[in-house]
KOLRO-942724 format. One record per residue (C-alpha): residue in one letter; x, y, z. Coordinates in Angstrom, 3 decimals, always signed. Last residue first. Example, Ala and Ser with C-alpha at 12.3 -4.5 7.8 and 13.67 -1.06 7.14 Angstrom:
<vexpas>
S; +13.670; -1.060; +7.140
A; +12.300; -4.500; +7.800
</vexpas>
This chain:
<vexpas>
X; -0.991; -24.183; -54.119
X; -0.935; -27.544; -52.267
X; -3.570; -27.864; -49.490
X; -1.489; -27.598; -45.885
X; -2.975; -24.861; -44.355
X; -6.817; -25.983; -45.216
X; -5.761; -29.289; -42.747
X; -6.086; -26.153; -40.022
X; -9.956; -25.582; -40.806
X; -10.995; -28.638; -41.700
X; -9.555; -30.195; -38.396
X; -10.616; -26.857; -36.566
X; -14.493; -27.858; -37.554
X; -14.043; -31.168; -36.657
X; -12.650; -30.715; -32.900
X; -15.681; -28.079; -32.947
X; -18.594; -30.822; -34.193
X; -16.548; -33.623; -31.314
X; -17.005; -30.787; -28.496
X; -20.843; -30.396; -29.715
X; -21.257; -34.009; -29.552
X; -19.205; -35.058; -26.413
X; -18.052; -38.702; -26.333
X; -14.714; -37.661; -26.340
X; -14.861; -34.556; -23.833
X; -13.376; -36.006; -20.867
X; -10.762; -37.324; -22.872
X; -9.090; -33.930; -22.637
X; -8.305; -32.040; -25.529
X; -5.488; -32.291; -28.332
X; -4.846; -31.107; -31.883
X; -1.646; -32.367; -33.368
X; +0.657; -30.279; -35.329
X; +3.991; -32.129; -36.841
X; +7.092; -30.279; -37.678
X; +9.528; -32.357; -40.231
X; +12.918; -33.533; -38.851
X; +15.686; -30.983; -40.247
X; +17.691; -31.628; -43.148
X; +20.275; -28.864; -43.962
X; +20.307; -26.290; -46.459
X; +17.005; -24.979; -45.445
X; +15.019; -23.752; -48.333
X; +14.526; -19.754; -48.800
X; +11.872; -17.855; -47.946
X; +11.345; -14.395; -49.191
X; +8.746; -11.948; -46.590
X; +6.415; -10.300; -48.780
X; +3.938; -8.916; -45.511
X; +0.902; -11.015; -46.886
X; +2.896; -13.460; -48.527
X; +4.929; -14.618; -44.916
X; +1.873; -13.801; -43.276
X; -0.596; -15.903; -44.766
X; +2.575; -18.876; -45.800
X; +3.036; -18.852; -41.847
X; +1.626; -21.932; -41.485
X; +2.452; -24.088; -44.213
X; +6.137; -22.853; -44.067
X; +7.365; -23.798; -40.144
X; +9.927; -20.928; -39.123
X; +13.632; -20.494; -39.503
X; +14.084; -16.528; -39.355
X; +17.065; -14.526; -40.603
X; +18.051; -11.058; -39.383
X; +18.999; -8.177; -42.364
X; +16.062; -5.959; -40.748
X; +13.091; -4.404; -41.670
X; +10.965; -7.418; -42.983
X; +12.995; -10.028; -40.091
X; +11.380; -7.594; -37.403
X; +8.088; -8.143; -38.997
X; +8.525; -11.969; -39.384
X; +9.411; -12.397; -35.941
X; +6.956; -10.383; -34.094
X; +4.164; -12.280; -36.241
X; +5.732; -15.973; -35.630
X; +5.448; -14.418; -31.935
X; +7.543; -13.432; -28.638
X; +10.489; -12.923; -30.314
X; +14.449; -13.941; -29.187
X; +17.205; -11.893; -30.506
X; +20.658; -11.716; -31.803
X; +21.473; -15.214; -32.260
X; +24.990; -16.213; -33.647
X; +25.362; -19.507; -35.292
X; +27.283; -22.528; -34.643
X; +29.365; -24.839; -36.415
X; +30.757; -28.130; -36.829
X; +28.512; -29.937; -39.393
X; +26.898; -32.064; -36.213
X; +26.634; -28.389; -34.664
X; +24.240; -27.366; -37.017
X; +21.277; -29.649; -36.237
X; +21.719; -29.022; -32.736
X; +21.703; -24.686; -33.134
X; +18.260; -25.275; -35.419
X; +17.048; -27.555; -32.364
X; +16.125; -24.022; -29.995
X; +18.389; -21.639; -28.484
X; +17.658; -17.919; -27.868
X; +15.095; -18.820; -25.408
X; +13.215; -15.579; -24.553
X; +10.393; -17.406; -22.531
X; +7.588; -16.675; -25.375
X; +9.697; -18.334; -28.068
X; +10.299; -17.555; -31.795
X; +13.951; -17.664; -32.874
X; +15.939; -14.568; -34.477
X; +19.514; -15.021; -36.472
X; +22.594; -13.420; -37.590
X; +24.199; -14.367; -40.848
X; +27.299; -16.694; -40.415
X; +25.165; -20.203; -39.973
X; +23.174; -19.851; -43.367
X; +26.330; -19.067; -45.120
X; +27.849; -21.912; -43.417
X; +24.749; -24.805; -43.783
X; +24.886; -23.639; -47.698
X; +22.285; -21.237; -49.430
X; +23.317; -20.982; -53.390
X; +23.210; -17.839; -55.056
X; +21.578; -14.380; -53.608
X; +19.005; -14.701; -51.319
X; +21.399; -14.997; -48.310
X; +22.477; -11.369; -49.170
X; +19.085; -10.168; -48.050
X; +17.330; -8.192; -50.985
X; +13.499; -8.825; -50.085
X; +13.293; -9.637; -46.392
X; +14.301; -13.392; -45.062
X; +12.632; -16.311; -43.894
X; +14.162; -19.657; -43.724
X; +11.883; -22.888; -44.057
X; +11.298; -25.294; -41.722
X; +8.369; -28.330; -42.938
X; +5.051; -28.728; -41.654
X; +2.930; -32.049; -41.160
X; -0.943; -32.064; -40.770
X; -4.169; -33.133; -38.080
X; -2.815; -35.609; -35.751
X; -5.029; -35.793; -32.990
X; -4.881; -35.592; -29.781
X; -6.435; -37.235; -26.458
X; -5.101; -36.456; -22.931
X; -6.020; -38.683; -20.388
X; -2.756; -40.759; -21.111
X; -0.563; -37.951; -20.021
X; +2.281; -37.795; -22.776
X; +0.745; -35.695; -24.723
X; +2.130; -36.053; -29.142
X; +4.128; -33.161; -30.123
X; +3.918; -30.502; -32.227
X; +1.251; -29.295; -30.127
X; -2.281; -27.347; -30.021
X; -5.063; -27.287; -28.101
X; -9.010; -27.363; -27.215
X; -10.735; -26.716; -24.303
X; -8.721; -24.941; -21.994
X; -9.969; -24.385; -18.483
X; -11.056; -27.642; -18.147
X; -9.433; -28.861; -15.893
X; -7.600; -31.537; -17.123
X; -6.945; -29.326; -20.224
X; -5.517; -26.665; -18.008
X; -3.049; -28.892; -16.151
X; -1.599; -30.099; -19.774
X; +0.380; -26.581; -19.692
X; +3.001; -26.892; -22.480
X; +3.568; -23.189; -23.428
X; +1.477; -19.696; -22.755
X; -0.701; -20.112; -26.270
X; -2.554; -17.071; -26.529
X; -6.347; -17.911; -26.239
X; -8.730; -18.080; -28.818
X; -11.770; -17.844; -26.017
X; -15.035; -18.440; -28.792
X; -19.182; -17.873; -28.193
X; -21.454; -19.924; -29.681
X; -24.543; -19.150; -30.117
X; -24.221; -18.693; -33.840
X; -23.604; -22.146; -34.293
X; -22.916; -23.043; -38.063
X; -21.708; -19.727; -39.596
X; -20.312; -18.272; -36.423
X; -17.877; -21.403; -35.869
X; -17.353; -20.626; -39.260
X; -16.091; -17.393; -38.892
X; -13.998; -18.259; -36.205
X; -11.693; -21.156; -38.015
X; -11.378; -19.044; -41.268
X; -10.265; -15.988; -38.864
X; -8.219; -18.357; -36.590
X; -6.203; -20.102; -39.413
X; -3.003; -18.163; -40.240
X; -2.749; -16.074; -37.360
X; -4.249; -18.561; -35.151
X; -1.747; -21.354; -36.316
X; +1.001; -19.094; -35.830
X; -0.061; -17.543; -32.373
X; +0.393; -21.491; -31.383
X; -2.999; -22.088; -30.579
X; -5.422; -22.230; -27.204
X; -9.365; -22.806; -27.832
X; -11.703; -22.193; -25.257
X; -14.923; -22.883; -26.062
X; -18.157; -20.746; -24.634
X; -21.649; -22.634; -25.265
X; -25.083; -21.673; -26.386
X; -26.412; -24.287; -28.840
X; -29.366; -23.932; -30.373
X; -28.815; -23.585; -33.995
X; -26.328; -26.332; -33.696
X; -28.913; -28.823; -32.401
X; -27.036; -31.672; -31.595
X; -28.770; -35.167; -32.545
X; -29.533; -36.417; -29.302
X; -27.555; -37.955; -26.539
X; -28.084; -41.344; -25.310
X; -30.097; -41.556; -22.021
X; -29.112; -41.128; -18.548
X; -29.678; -37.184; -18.075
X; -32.773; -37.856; -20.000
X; -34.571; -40.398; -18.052
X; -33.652; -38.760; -14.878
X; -35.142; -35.415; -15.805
X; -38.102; -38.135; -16.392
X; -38.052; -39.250; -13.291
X; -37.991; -36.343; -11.641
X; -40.740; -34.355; -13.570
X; -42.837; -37.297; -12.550
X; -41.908; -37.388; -8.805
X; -42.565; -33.408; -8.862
X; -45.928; -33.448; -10.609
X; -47.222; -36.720; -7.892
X; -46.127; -35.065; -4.737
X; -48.979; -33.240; -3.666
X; -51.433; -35.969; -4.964
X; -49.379; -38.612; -2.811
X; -49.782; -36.245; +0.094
X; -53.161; -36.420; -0.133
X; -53.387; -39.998; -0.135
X; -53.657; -41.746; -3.680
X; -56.963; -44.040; -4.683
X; -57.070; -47.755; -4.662
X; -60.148; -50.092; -6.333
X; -61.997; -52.072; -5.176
X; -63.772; -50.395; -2.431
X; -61.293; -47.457; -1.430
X; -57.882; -49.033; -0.762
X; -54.756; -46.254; +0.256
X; -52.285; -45.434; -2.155
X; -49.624; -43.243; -1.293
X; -49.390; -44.999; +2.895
X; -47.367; -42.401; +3.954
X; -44.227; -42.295; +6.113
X; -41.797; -41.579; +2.874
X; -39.045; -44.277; +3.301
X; -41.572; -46.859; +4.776
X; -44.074; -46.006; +2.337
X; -41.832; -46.205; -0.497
X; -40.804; -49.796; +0.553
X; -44.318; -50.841; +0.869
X; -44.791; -49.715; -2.472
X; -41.150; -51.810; -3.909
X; -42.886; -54.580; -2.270
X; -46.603; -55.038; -3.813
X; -44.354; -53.851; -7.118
X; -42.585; -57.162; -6.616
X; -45.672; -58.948; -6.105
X; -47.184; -57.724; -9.182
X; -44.178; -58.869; -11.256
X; -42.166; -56.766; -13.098
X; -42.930; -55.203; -16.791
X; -42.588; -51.409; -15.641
X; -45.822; -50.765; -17.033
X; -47.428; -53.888; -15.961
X; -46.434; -53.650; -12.217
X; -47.793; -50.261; -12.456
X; -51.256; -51.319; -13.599
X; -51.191; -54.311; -10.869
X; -50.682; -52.349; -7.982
X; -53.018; -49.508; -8.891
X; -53.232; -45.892; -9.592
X; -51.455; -46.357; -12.844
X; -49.992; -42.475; -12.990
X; -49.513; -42.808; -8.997
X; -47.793; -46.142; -9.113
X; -45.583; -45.531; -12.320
X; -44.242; -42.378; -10.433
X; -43.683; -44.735; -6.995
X; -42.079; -47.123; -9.420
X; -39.656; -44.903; -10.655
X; -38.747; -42.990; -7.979
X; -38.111; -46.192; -6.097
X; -35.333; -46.867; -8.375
X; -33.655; -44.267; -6.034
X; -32.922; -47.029; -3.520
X; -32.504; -44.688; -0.444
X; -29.799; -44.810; +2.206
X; -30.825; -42.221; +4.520
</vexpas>
């Protein structure tokens, strides 16, 4: 049945008014428009609602019986289709999922957590291990929030720009590359580790050096920034990772770092989610929160 659910409205304006006229003047239309939007409702519902007693008109009993659910109808109405409120941190009771380079949780997560707790103790947080470039799970909302170092390319994905990182080398205490000057060759003849989940032992490092003719040896792929720097701390391989965000780790564990000797392109980190969630309050006050929270990183010290 194709049904005009404006109806709702007038047929709840009709039964709090009781009369033609009264609901006509509630709804500011015209008494003969509300003469027609009633005999409209009693064709759709096969009653006659408001039936003439005297002067005035009282509801049928099966207007009475339906009078609580119309109004709680139109008014669930009224606020699924209105603006938004103020958002009610105290109150809210949601479940994010938030998926980081294992870097930027390391170095940011706890900070990033604890105030999510702070503000919004209802709500409940997924930090989820970054798996790669998966835009699918944004568009379905499986992942909430996300990190890149790149800009999306789909144009319902929405990011964020939120700090720029620059390569540093990592070594342990003592390595030979920490004594005297670090050129491209002595950086290129020690033996090397790079960070990926799929076990690529190539990454933009081994482009940059080939336009100065060489090429360095890589002994091992790890899974993490974490893996990494741990393996580098008992071991005479070299890591090249971002400084900002593994400064924690790097100081926590005493892992040297040592400038590149080449020039690389600096490492931008964008946040992104799906546009889906743009005009959404409590997603906007968590997109904020991990802006404060990652921009921290990159504060001067």
């Amino acid at each position: 049945m194709q049904l005009d659910l404006n109806l709702l409205t007038a047929l709840d304006a009709l039964l709090e008014e009781g009369s033609v006229a009264g609901a006509a003047a509630r709804l500011h239309v015209t008494a003969p428009a509300m003469s027609r939007s009633l005999g409209r409702i009693r064709k759709a519902t096969g009653d006659q609602i408001l039936v003439r007693t005297g002067r005035s008109m009282v509801p049928t009993s099966r207007a009475l019986a339906m009078r609580a659910d119309v109004h709680a109808l139109v008014q669930q109405a009224q606020h699924l289709l209105s603006a938004q409120h103020e958002l009610d941190l105290n109150a809210l009771d949601r479940v994010f999922t938030v998926r980081w380079h294992d870097a930027l949780t390391a170095a940011c997560g706890s900070a990033f957590t604890a105030a999510v707790r702070d503000q919004a103790p209802g709500v409940r947080l997924r930090l989820s291990a970054e798996p790669g470039a998966d835009d699918a799970e944004l568009r379905r909302g499986q992942v909430d929030l996300e990190s890149s170092s790149s800009r999306p390319a789909l144009p319902d994905i929405r990011c964020r720009h939120v700090g720029t990182d620059r390569l540093v080398v990592a070594v342990r205490p003592g390595h030979p590359l920490a004594e005297g000057p670090l050129s491209p060759g002595r950086y290129a003849a020690a033996e090397h580790l790079t960070i990926s989940r799929r076990g690529n032992l190539r990454d933009p490092i081994d482009d940059a050096l080939a336009t100065f003719g060489l090429e360095r040896r890589v002994a091992a792929a790890g899974p993490t920034a974490a893996f990494a720097l741990g393996l580098v701390l008992d071991t005479d391989l070299v890591v090249t990772v971002p400084e900002a965000v593994t400064r924690a780790a790097r100081d926590q564990l005493g892992v040297l770092t040592l400038p590149l000797p080449f020039p690389m392109p600096e490492v931008s980190l964008y946040l992104l989610w799906h546009q889906r969630y743009d005009d959404d309050r409590a997603h906007r006050w968590l997109r904020e929160l991990a802006v404060d929270s990652i921009t921290a990183l990159f504060t001067p010290r």
